[in-house]
N, C-alpha and C positions, 0 to 999 in steps of 0.2 A: 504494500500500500504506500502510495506515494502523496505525500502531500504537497500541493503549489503552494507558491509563494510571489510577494510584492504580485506584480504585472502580465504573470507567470499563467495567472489565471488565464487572462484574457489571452494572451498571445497562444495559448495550448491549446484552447476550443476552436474546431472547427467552421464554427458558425454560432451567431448570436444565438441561437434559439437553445445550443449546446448550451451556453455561460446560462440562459433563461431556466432552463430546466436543472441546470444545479444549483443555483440560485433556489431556485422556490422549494428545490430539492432539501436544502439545509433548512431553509423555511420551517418546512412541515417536519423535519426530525426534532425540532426545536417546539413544535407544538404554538407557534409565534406567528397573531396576527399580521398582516400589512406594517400595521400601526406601531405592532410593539416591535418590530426590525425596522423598521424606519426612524423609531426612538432611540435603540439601540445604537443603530450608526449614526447618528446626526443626519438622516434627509427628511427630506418630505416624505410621506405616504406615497405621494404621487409619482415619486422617483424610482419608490419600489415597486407599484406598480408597472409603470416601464417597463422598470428591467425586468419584469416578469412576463410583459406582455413581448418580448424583444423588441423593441422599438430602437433603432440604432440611435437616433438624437440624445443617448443619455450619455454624458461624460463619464470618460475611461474613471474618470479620480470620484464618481459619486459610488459607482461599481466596484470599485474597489474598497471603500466604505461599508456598503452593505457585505463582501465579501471578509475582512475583518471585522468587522461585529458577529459575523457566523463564526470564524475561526474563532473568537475570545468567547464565544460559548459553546465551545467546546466541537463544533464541526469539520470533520478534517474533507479536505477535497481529494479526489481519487485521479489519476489523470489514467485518459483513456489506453487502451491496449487492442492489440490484435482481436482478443479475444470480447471485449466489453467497451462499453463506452465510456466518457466520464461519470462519475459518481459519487455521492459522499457516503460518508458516515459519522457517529461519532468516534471523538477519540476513546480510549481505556483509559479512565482512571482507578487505580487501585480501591480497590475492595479495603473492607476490614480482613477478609479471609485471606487476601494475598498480601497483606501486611502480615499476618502473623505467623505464615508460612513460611515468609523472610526475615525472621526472628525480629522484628519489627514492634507486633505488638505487647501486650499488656499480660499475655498469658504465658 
């Protein structure tokens, strides 16, 4: 699993509609109205809309906004392969279980 980075996004996607669909794709793993990732990143609503609807008029730098506000909660971007296309998910954060495994925790 590979995660992009800065600009990395955009220049790796095939076509806007690719950035559109991971985009909305971290959206919805985040369970995160329009409104509350458009607050998260500092835009408009109306910008995420956009870029959900692929609309090329939206600047590379508001895209890349709503794309770090996904990554700082926690969604990693997948870049495409032979076999798959692009993709997200979330990241692993450690368990209680896999802290303790890793002599870690409290037990």
């Amino acid at each position: 699993m590979t995660k992009t980075s800065g600009y990395r996004l955009v220049e790796s996607m095939d076509s806007i509609s690719e950035i559109m669909r991971t985009l909305r794709g971290g959206r919805a793993l985040l369970g995160l109205s329009q409104e509350e990732l458009a607050e998260l990143a500092g835009v408009s609503r109306q910008i995420v809309v956009r870029i959900e609807k692929g609309e090329s008029n939206v600047l590379v730098e508001a895209v890349e906004k709503v794309r770090t506000a996904l990554e700082a909660s926690g969604v990693a971007f997948i870049d495409a392969t032979r076999e798959h296309g692009p993709g997200v998910a979330m990241t692993r954060r450690p368990s209680a279980m896999d802290t303790d495994a890793q002599g870690f925790g409290d037990g």
